[in-house]
N, C-alpha and C positions, 0 to 999 in steps of 0.2 A: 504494500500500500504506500510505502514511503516515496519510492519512483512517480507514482500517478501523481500524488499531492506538491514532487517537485517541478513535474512536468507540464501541468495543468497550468498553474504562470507563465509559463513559457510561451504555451501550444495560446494563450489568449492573447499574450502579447506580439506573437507572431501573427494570428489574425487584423490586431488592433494595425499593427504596421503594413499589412498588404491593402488592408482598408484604407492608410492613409496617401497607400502608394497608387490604387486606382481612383484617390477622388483628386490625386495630382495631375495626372495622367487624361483625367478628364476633364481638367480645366486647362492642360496644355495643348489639348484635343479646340476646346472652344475657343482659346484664343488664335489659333493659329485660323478657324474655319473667320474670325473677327476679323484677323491681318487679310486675308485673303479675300474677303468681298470688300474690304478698304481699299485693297489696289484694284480689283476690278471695276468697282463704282470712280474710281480713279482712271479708267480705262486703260492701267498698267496691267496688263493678262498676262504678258511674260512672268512677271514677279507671282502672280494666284495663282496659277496652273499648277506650278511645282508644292504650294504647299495643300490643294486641293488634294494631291495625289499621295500624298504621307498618310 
């Protein structure tokens, strides 16, 4: 029982950090789709394109 009770901190803080690694990843997801219709309403497409496709 000693193993589970040292594990279980672990295994929740390991969740806590993936969790706080997809809601990063999701906001570097929305600003990038932000920068990207900035240059297109800009009529720079060169510059959108590429981060459209990321």
């Amino acid at each position: 029982m000693g193993d589970y009770d040292e594990t279980l901190p672990l295994y929740q803080r390991s969740l806590d950090i993936r969790e706080k690694v997809l809601e990063l990843q999701h906001q570097i997801l929305q600003q990038r789709e932000t920068i990207s219709e900035l240059y297109y309403q800009s009529k720079d497409c060169e510059k959108a394109l590429p981060l459209y496709r990321r």
